[in-house]
N, C-alpha and C positions, 0 to 999 in steps of 0.2 A: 146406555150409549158409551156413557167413558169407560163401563167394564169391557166392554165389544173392543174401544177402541185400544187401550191397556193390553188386552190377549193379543189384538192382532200388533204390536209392538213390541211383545214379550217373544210372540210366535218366530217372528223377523229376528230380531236377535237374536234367540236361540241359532236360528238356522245361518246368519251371518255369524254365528262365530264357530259352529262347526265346521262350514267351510272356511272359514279362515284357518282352521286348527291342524285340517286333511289339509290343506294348502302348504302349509307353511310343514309339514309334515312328512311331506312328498320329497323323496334325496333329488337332489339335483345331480346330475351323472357329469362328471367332468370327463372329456375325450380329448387322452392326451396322444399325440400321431406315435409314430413306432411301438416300438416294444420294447420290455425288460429280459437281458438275458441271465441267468447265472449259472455259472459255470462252477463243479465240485469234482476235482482231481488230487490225482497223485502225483507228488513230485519226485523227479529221481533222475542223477548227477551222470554225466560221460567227465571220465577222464577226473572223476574224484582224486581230492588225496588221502592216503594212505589209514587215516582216520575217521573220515569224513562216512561215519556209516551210518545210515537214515533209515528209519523204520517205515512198516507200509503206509498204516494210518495218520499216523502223527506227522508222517510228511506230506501235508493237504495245499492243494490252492483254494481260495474261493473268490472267482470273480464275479461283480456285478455289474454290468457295462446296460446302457442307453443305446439301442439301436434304431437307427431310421433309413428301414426301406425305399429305395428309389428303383421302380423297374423301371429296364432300357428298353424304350420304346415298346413291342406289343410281343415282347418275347417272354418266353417261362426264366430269365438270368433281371436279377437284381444286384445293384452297387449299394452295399449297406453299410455306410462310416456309423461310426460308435465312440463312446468316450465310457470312463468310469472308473471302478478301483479294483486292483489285484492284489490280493493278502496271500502271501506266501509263508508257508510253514515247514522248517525241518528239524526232525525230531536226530537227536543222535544216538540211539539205542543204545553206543560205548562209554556215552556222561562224557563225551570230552563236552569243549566248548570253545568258543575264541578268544585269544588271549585280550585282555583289556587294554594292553598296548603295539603297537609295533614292535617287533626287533632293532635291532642294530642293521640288519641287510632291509628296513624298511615294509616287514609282511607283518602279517598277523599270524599267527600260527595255534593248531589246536592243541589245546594242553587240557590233562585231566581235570573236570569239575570240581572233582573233590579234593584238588591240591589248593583251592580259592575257598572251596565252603564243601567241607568235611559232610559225610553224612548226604550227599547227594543222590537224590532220585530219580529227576527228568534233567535231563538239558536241552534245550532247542534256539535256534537260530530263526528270527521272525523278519520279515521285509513287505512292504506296504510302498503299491504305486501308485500311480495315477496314468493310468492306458487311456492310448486311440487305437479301438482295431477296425480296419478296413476290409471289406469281404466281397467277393463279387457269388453273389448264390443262385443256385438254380433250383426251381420250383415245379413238380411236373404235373400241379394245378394250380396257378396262381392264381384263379376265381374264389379258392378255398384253400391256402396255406396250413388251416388246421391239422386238412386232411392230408395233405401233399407229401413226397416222398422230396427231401430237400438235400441238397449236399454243395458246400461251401469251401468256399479257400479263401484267405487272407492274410494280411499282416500283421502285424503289432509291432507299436512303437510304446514305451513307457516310462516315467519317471522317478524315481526314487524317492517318498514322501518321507520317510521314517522306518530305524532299523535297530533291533536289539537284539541283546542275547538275553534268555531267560530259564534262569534256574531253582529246582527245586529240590528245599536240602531238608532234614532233619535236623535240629538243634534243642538240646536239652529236654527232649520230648517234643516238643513244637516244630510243625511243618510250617517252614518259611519259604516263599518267592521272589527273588530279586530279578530287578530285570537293569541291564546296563546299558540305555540307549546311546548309540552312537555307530555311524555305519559299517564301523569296522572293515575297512578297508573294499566294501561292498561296490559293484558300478552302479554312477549315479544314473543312469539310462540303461534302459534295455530293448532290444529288440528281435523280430523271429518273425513264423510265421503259423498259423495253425491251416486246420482242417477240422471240419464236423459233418455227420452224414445220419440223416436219422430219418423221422415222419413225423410229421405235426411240431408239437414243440419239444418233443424229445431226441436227443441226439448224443452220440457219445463222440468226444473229441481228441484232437490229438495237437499237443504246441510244445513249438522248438526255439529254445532261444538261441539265436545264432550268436548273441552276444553274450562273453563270460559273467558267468558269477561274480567274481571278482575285477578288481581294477587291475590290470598290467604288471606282475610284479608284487599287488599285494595280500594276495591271499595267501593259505596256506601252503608251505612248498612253494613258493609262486606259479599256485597250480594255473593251467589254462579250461578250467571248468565249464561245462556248458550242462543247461537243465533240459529236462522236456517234462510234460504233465500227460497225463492222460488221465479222463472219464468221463464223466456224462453235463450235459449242458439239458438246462431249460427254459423255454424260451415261453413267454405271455404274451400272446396273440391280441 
């Protein structure tokens, strides 16, 4: 009798603890509303100055913004505000770079890399926002966005988080990278507007900053620079 009852106690536990194990085993799905987009373009300059030359590659955006869909009313158009961060990259293919200080007329101006650190290989100019882009997008199945043929407009508004120049030199054998944060005469806001047009979550883009590169007066030349990016956006349903 107490061996009967021992098995049938032994039996029980067993089976309370594999279900406890499958239980506690089981992922819990967190559903969070909207979607992640990120965006991988090319950047490139209207009204550049005179040095200011940018390779394809190595002049990249990559933005990762939080988007959340609101349809209007029972139509195929959606208002989708967003927040996140835009990391802008420009390569300068000729090794200038910017100078570490203002002039005397108040700019920054681009002067050879290798007049600061001999032995130069890259030079690039880095900028880091913090965006709200707002979109109104149209979806011509919004029962199924995966599949849907979608195409968007919007704006962008963004702030300037942090901005350096980063160069890479040769010294005595030894590859070294310096990087000299400070915004160098950069605006501290920017703004524009894009477009994107694709299917499902794929989409290739297109964004224009209406506002200069630089601040009024302090870039280089006191140029009046404005960028646009273009390439492909993907979007996590």
């Amino acid at each position: 009798m107490i061996r009967s009852v021992a098995v049938f106690f032994l039996l029980v536990g067993v089976s309370f603890a594999a279900f406890s194990q499958e239980a506690a085993e089981k992922p819990t799905k967190v559903n969070i509303p909207g979607s992640f987009l990120v965006d991988i373009g090319v950047n490139n300059g209207l009204n550049a100055p005179a040095n200011f030359k940018t390779g394809f590659w190595g002049s990249r955006t990559l933005n990762v913004y939080y988007q959340y869909p609101m349809r209007l009313w029972k139509t195929k158009f959606s208002l989708v505000p967003g927040a996140g961060f835009g990391m802008d990259r420009y390569k300068l293919t000729n090794n200038f770079t910017l100078s570490p200080g203002p002039g005397t007329d108040g700019a920054y101006a681009l002067v050879g890399a290798s007049t600061l650190y001999p032995g130069t290989k890259k030079s690039m100019i880095v900028a880091n926002y913090f965006d709200v882009p707002v979109e109104i997008r149209f979806d011509s199945n919004p029962s199924d966005v995966s599949r849907s043929f979608n195409v968007a407009a919007g704006v962008r508004g963004g702030v300037l988080l942090d901005a350096f120049t980063k160069i890479k030199y040769k010294e005595d054998g030894e590859v070294k990278i310096v990087k000299d944060k400070q915004n160098h005469g950069l605006n501290d806001i920017r703004y524009g507007f894009y477009t994107r047009i694709g299917i499902g979550g794929f989409n290739l883009f297109l964004q224009y900053n209406t506002s200069q590169l630089f601040k009024t007066g302090k870039g280089p030349e006191k140029t009046n620079m404005n960028t646009f990016t273009t390439g492909i956006s993907i979007n996590g349903f």
